[in-house]
C-alpha positions as CSV (number, residue, x, y, z in Angstrom):
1,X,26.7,3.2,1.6
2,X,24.5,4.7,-1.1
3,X,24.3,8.0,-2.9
4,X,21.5,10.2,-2.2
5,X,18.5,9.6,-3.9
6,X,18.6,11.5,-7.6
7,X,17.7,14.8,-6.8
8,X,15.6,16.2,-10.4
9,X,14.6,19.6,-10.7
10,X,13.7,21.7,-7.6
11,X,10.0,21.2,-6.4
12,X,7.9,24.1,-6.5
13,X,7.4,25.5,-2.6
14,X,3.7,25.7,-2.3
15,X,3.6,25.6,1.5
16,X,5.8,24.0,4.6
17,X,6.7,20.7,4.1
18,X,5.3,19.4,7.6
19,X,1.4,20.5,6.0
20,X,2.4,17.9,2.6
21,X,3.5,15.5,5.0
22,X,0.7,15.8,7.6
23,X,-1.8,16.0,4.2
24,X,-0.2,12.8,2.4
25,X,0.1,11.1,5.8
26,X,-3.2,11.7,6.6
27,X,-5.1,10.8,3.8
28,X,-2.8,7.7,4.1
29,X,-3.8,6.9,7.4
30,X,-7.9,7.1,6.8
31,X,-8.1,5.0,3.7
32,X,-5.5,2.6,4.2
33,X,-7.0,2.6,8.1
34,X,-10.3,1.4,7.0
35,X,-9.5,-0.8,4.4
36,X,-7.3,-2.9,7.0
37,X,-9.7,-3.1,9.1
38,X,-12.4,-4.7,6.7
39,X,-11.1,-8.1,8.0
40,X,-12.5,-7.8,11.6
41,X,-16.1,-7.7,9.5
42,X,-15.8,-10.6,7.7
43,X,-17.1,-12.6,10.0
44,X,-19.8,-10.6,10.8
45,X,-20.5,-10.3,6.7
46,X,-20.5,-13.9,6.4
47,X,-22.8,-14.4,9.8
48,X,-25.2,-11.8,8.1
49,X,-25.2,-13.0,4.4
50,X,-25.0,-16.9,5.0
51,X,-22.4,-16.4,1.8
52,X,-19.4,-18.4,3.0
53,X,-15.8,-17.3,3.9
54,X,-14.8,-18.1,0.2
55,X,-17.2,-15.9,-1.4
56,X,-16.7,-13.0,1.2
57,X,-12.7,-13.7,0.5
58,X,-13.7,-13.3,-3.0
59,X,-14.8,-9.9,-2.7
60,X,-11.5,-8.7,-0.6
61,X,-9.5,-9.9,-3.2
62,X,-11.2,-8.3,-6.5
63,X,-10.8,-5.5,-3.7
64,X,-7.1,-6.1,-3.8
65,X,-6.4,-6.3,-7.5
66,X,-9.0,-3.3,-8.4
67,X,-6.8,-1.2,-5.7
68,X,-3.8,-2.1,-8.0
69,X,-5.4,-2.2,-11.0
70,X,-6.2,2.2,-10.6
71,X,-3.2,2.8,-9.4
72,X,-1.4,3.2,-12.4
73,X,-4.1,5.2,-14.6
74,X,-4.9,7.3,-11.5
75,X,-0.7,8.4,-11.8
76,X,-1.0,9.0,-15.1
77,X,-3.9,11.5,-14.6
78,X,-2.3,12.5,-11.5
79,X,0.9,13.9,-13.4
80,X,-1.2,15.5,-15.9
81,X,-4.0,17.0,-14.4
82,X,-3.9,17.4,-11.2
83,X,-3.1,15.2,-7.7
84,X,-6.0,17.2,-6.0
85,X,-8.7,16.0,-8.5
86,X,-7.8,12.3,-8.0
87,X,-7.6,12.2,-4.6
88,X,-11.2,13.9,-3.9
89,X,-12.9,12.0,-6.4
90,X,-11.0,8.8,-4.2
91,X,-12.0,9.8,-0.7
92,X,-15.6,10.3,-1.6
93,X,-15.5,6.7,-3.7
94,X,-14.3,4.6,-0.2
95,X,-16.7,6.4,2.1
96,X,-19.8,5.5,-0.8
97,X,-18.3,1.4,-1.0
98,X,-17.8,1.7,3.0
99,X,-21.5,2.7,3.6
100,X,-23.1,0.7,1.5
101,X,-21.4,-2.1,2.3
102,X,-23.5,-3.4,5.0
103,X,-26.4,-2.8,2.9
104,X,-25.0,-5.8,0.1
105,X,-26.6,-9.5,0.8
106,X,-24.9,-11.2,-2.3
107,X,-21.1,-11.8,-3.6
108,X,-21.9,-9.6,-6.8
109,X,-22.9,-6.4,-4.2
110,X,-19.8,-7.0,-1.8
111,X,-17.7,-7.5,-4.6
112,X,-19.5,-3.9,-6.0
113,X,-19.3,-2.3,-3.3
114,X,-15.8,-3.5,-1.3
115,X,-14.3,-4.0,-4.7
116,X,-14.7,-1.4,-6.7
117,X,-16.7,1.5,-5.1
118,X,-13.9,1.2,-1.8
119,X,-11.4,-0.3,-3.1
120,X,-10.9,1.7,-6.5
121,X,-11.0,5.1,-4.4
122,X,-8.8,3.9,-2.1
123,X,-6.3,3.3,-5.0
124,X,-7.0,6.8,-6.3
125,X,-6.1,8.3,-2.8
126,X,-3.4,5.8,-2.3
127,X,0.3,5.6,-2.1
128,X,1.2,6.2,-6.1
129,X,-0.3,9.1,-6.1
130,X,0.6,10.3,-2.7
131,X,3.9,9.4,-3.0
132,X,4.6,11.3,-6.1
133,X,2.7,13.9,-4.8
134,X,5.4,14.5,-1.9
135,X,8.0,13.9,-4.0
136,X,6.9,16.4,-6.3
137,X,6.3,18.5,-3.2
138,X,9.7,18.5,-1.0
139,X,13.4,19.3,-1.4
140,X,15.4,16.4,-3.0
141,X,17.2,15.8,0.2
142,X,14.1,15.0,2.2
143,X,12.2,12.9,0.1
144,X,13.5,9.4,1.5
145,X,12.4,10.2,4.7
146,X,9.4,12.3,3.9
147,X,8.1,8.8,2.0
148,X,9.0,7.0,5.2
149,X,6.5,9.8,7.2
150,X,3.9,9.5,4.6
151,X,3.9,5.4,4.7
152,X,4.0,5.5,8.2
153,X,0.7,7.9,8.2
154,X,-1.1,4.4,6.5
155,X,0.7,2.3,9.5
156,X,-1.1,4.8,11.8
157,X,-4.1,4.8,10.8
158,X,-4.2,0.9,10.9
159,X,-3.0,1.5,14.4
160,X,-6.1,3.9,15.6
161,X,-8.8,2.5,13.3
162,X,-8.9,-1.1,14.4
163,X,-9.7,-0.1,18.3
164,X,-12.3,2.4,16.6
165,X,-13.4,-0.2,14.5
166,X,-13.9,-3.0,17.5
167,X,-15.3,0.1,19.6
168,X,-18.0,0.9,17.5
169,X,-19.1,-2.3,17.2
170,X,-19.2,-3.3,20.2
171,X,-21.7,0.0,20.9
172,X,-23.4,0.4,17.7
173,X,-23.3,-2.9,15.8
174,X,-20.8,-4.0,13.0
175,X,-23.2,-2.7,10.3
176,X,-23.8,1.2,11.4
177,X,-19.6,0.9,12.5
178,X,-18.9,0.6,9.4
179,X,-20.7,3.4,7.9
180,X,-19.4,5.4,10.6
181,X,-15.9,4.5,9.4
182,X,-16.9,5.7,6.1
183,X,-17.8,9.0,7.1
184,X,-14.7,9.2,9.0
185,X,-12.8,8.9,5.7
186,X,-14.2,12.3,4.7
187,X,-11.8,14.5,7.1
188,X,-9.4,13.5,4.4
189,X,-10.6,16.0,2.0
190,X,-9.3,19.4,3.5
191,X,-6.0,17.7,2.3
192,X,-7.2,18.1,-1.6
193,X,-6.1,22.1,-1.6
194,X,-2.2,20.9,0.1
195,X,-1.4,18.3,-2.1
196,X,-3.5,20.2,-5.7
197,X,-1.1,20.0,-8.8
198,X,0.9,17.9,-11.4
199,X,4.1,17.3,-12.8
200,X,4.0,18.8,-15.8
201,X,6.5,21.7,-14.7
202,X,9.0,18.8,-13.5
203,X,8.9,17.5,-16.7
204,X,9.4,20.7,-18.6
205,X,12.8,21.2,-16.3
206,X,14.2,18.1,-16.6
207,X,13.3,18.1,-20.8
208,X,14.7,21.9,-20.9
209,X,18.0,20.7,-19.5
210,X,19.2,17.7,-21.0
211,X,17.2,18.8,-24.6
212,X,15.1,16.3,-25.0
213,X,11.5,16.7,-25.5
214,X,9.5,15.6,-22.2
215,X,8.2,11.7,-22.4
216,X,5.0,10.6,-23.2
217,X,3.0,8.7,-21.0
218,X,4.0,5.4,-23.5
219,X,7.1,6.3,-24.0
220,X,7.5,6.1,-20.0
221,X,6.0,3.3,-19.5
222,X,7.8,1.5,-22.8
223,X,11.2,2.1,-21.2
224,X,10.4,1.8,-17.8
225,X,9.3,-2.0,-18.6
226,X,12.7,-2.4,-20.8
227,X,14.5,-2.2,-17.4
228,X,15.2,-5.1,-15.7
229,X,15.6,-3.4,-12.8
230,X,12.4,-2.5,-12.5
231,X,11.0,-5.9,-13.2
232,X,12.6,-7.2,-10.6
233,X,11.1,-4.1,-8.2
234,X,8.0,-5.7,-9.8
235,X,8.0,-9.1,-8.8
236,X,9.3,-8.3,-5.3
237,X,6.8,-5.9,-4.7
238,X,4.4,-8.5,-5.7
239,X,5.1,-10.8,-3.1
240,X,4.8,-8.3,-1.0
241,X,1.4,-7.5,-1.8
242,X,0.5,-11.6,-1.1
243,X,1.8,-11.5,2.5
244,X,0.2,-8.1,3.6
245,X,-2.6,-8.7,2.0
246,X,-3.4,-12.1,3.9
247,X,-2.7,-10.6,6.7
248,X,-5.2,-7.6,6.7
249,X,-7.8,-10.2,5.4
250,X,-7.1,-13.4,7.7
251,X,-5.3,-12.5,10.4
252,X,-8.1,-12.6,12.8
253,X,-9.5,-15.8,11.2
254,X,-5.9,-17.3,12.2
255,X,-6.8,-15.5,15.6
256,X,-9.7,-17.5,15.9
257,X,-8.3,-21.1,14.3
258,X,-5.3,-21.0,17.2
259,X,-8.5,-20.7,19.6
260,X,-7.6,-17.3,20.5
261,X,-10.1,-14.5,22.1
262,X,-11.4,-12.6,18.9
263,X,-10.6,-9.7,20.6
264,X,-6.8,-10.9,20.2
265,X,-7.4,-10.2,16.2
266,X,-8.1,-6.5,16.5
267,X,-5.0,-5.9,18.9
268,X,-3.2,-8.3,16.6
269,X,-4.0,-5.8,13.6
270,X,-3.5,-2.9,15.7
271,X,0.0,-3.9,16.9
272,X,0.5,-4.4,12.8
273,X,0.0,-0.9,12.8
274,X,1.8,0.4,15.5
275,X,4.8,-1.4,15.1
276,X,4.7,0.1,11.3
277,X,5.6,3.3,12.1
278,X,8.3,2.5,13.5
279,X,9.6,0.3,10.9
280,X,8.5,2.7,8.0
281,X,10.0,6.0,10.0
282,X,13.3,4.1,9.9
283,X,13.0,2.9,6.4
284,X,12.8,6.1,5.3
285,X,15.9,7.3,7.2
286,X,17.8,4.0,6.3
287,X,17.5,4.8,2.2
288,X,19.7,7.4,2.0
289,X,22.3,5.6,3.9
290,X,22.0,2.2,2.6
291,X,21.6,0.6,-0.5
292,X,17.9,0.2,-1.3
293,X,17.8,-3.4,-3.0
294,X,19.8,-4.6,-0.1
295,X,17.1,-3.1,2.4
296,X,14.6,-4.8,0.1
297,X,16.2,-7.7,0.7
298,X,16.8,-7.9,4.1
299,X,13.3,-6.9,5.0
300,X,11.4,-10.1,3.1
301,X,14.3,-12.2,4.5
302,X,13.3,-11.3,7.9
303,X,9.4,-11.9,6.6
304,X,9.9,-15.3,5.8
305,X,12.3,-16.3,9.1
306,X,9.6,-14.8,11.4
307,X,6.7,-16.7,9.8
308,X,8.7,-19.8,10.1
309,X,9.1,-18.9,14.0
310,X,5.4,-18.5,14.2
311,X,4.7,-22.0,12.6
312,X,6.9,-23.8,15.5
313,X,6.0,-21.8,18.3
314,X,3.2,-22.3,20.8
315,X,-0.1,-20.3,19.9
316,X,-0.8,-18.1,22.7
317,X,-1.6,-14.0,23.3
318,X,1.8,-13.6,23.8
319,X,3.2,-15.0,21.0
320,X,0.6,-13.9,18.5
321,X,1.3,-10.3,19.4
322,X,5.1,-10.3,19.6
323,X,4.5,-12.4,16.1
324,X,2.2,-8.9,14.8
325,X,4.6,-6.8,16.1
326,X,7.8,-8.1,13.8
327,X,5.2,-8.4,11.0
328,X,4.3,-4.7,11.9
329,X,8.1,-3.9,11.7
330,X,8.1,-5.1,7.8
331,X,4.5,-4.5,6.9
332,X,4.8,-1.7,4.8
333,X,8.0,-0.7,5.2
334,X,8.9,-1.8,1.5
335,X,7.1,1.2,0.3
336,X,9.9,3.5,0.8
337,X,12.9,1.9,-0.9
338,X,10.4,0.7,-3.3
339,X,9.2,4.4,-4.3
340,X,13.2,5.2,-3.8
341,X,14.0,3.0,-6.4
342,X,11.3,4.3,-8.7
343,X,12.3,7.9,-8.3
344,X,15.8,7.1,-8.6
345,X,15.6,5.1,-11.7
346,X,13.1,6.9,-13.5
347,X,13.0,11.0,-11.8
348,X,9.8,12.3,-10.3
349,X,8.2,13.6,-13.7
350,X,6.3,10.3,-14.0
351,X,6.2,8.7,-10.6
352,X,3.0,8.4,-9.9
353,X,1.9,6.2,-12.9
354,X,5.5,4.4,-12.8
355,X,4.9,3.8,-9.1
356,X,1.4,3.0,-9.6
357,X,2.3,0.3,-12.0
358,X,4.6,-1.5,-9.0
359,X,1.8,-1.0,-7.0
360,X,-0.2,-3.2,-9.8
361,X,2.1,-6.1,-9.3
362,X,1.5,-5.5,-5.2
363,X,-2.4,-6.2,-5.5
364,X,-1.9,-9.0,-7.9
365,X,-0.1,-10.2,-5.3
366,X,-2.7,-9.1,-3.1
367,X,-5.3,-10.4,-4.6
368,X,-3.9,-13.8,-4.3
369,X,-3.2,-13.8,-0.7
370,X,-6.9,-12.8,-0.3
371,X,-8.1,-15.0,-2.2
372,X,-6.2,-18.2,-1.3
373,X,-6.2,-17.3,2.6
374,X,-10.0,-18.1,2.3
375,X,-10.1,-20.9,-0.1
376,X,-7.2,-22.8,1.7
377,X,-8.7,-22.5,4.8
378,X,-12.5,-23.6,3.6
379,X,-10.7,-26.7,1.7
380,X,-8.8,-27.7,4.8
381,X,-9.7,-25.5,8.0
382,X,-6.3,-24.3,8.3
383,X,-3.6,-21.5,6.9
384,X,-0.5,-23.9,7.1
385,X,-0.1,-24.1,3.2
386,X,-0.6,-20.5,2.9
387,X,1.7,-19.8,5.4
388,X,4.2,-22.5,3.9
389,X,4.1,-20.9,0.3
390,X,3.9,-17.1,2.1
391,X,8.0,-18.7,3.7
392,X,8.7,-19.4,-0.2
393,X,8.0,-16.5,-1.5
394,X,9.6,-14.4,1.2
395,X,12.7,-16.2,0.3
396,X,12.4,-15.6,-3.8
397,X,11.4,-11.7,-3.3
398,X,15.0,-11.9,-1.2
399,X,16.5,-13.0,-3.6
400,X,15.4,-11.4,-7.0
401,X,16.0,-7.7,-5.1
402,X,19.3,-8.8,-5.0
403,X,20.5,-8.1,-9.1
404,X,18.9,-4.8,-9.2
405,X,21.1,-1.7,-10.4
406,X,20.5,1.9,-8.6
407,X,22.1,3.5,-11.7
408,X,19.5,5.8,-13.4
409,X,19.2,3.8,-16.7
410,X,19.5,6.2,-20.0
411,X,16.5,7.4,-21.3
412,X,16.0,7.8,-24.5
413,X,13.4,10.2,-26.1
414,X,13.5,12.7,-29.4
415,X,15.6,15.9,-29.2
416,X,13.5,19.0,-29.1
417,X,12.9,21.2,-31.6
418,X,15.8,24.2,-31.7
């Protein structure tokens, strides 16, 4: 069994905890919603650019590793100025890279617009910031589960938004679906005024009671980095970030290369999504029962065991669905031990930013399976090696969770003036 997660200075009760959770959740749900449903248009993209799967892959990935790649500076200003500030100015950025998507013809516009418009806004509404946002938010006690909720708000909305997504265009047309999708995205701002403040008063408690001066953003970061522990978090995470990410990007390509229905791809996706939920809602209760690294590493175990499965079984509806739903079950149900850990380790004062820096490693991860799902599959018109090296490293992320220590390490930082 394992303690309960550090518990840190009380929160500051702003209002219920079911409005942060159904705030975080739902912001989750919309941006995370729409960007994993950006691989049903690929197609459609590459039919109406004449660019080529590679260079359409291309843009997804930069899309991956700029996600990441925000995460981290949009903590930091999260924890300093202000949660609500970073997540408007992120909502309104994916709804601009969503609309004017359609409206790009070369690599250097998708890559502008799904890259860095969509993806870097998604990033700024995304799961460092939202995370330590609830953290910040709810009592001690709940926040293993409340992260669960709030991950499971991003499985959702990849659950409702890929049935929108095939909906609309199958009614409208893939190019006006999308911009519909982006000004979907907009109901998340209401959520702006819930989820509004920083961590400086969590910092100021925690300083004020072991008499230390509160940590610098460096100084944070410095011995966050020293900690093996957290490198290992790190590289896990990473692989992680290859196997969802080629998913969410070539999923209904693989549809489509077992000779599948298209529509089979949207479900496929969907079931991702639904079958999510479930597995981050019990992630989230399972982290203050069990040992985190061990749930870690059970859950890319089972990754790499179920792809194997799908390799030697027969490719038909039935299997590729049951196949999406076990995927769905692990998906993003790593995000709750993962921001566990984090807290646990490091305290809640600079989540955001040293969550956002884990989520780094994720996209560059992320960006990878992108990337290499496409090229692999215009070399050779077929996923098997990706698949092969996605069953390798399922099996090292396994294994490198494994030496991790749920100790809070000792920081060090100058002692305050009397």
């Amino acid at each position: 069994m394992n303690d309960k997660t550090t518990a840190g200075p009380a929160p500051v009760a702003r209002y219920a905890v079911w409005l942060v959770l159904l705030a975080a959740a739902g912001t989750f749900a919309l941006t995370m919603g729409v960007r994993q449903t950006m691989g049903l248009f690929l197609s459609s993209l590459n039919t109406a650019t004449g660019l080529g799967i590679g260079s359409i892959s291309l843009a997804f990935a930069f899309g991956q590793l700029w996600w990441g790649l925000t995460q981290p500076f949009a903590g930091a200003v999260a924890d300093r100025i202000g949660t609500g500030r970073v997540i408007f100015i992120g909502v309104l950025l994916v709804a601009l890279g969503t609309f004017l998507t359609p409206l790009m013809t070369t690599t250097g516009g998708l890559i502008f617009a799904i890259g860095v418009l969509a993806a870097g806004g998604a990033g700024m509404a995304g799961p460092s910031v939202l995370m330590a946002a609830t953290t910040r938010l709810v009592p001690a006690h709940k926040r293993g589960l409340a992260t669960g909720v709030v991950n499971a708000g991003g499985s959702f909305g990849q659950f409702a938004m890929a049935p929108i997504a095939i909906g609309l265009m199958a009614t409208v047309g893939w190019a006006s679906a999308m911009q519909w999708l982006a000004i979907l995205i907009l109901l998340a701002l209401p959520a702006v005024w819930v989820l509004k403040g920083n961590s400086k008063q969590l910092a100021a408690q925690s300083a004020a009671a072991s008499g230390t001066r509160p940590l610098t953003a460096r100084q944070a970061i410095g011995q966050a980095l020293a900690t093996p522990s957290y490198r290992y978090l790190s590289l896990g995470f990473l692989v992680c970030g290859f196997h969802v990410a080629f998913l969410a990007t070539h999923l209904p390509g693989v549809v489509a290369a077992c000779g599948l229905p298209p529509e089979i791809g949207g479900w496929a996706l969907g079931m991702i999504g639904l079958f999510n939920i479930v597995g981050s809602l019990a992630m989230g209760w399972a982290v203050g029962r069990w040992r985190m690294k061990s749930l870690l590493a059970l859950l890319y175990a089972v990754r790499g065991l179920a792809v194997l499965v799908f390799l030697l079984a027969p490719k038909t509806p039935a299997v590729m669905l049951v196949f999406a739903a076990v995927m769905g079950i692990t998906f993003l149900s790593t995000v709750p031990p993962t921001a566990g850990l984090v807290a646990k380790m490091f305290g809640p004062a600079n989540m955001a930013m040293l969550f956002g820096i884990v989520m780094l490693a994720h996209q560059v991860g992320g960006f990878l399976g992108a990337f290499l799902g496409g090229y692999v599959f215009q070399a050779t018109g077929s996923y098997d090696i990706v698949w092969y090296i996605d069953i390798a490293l399922a099996a090292g992320a396994a294994l490198v969770n494994l030496p991790i220590r749920e100790a809070r390490p000792v920081l060090v930082a100058k002692t305050a003036a009397a």
